[in-house]
C-alpha positions in Angstrom: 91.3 47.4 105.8 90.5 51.1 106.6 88.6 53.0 104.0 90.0 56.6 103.3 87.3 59.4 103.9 86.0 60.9 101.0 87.4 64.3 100.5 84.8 66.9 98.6 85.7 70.2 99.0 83.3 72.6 98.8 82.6 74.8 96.0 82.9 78.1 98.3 86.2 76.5 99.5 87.8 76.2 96.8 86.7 80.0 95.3 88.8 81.1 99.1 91.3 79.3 98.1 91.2 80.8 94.5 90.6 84.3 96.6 93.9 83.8 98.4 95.4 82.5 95.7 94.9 85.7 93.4 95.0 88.2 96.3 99.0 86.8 97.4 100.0 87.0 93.7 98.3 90.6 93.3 99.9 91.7 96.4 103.1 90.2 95.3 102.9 91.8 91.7 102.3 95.1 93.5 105.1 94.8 96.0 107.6 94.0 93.0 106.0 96.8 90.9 107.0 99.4 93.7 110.2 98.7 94.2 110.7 98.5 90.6 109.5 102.2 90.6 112.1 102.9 93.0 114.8 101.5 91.5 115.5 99.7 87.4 112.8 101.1 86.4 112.2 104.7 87.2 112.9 105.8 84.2 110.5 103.5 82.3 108.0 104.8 84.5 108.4 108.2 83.9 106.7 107.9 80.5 103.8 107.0 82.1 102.8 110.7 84.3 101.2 112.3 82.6 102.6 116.3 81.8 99.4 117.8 83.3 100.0 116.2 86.6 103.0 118.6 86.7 101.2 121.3 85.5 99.0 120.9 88.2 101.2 120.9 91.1 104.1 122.8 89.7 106.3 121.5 92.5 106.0 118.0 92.1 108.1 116.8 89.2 107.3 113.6 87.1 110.2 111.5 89.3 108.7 112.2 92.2 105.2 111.1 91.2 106.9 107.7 90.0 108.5 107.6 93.2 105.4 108.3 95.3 103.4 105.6 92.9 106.1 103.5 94.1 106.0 103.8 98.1 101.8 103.4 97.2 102.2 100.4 95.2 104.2 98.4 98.0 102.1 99.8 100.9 98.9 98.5 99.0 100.5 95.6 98.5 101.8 94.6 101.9 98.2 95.3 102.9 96.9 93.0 101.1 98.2 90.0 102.6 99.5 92.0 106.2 96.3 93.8 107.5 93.6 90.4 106.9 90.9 92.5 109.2 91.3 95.4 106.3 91.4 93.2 103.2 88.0 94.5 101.6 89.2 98.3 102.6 92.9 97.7 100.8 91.0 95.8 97.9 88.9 98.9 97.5 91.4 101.2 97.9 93.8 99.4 95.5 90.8 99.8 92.6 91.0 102.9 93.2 94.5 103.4 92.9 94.4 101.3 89.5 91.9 103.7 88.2 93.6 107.0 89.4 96.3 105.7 87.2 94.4 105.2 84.1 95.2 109.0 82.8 98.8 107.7 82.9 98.4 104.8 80.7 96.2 106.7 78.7 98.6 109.6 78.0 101.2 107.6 77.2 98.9 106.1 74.2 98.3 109.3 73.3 101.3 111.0 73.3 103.1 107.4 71.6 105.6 107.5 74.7 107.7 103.9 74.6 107.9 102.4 77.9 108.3 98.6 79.0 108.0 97.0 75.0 104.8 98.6 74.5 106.4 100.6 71.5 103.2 100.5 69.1 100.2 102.4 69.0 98.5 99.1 69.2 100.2 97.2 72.6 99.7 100.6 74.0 95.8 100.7 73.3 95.9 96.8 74.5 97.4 97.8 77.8 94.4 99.7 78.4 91.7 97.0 78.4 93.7 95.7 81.5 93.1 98.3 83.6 89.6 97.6 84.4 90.8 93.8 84.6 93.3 95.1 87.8 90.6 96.9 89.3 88.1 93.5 89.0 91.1 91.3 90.1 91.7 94.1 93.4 87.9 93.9 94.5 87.2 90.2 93.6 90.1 88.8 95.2 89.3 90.8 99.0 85.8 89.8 98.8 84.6 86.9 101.0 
């Protein structure tokens, strides 16, 4: 009878597995998250800009920041999983991106805008501890 070899997967093979794991379903989340900005759920989004970033650039209105958030969200996310030589560049350059929309989550606590069920004070405030958990999940999941 032959004996089966003994499978023991490494510890750092199984956290590249994890890696992949959470980078595919970050890039995926991001790809879905863009063309929802494009499409159902513009509007939803548009609570989210906040009314200085008009005021700043007076020709830009608040649809085409969602719009342009959109076409950023599914190029981050295609690169996630589509440029494998530039994975610790798009991770980087995906924290960035989740903290350059902080202001947006954060105005729409502060003004009480409703937008996708977080209709209280409090889910709105909740939403905002998950922003540095996006930005951990961006850079973790590109590292080697």
């Amino acid at each position: 009878m032959r004996r089966q070899p003994v499978v023991n997967p490494s510890p750092m093979r199984f956290t590249g597995l994890m890696r992949t794991f959470a980078r595919w379903l970050l890039a995926t989340a991001m790809v879905f998250a863009g063309i929802s900005h494009l499409t159902w759920s513009r509007t939803e989004f548009r609570a989210q800009v906040p009314d200085w970033t008009t005021e700043l650039v007076p020709a830009v209105d608040t649809d085409t920041v969602v719009l342009a958030s959109g076409v950023a969200e599914i190029a981050l996310g295609v690169s996630l999983v589509a440029l494998p030589s530039q994975r610790r560049r798009a991770g980087t350059v995906l924290a960035l991106f989740f903290a350059a929309v902080f202001p947006g989550n954060w105005s729409q606590f502060t003004h009480h805008r409703d937008g996708f069920g977080l209709d209280t004070d409090t889910k709105r405030l909740v939403r905002l501890f998950f922003q540095p958990v996006l930005i951990a999940w961006a850079l973790w999941s590109t590292r080697r």
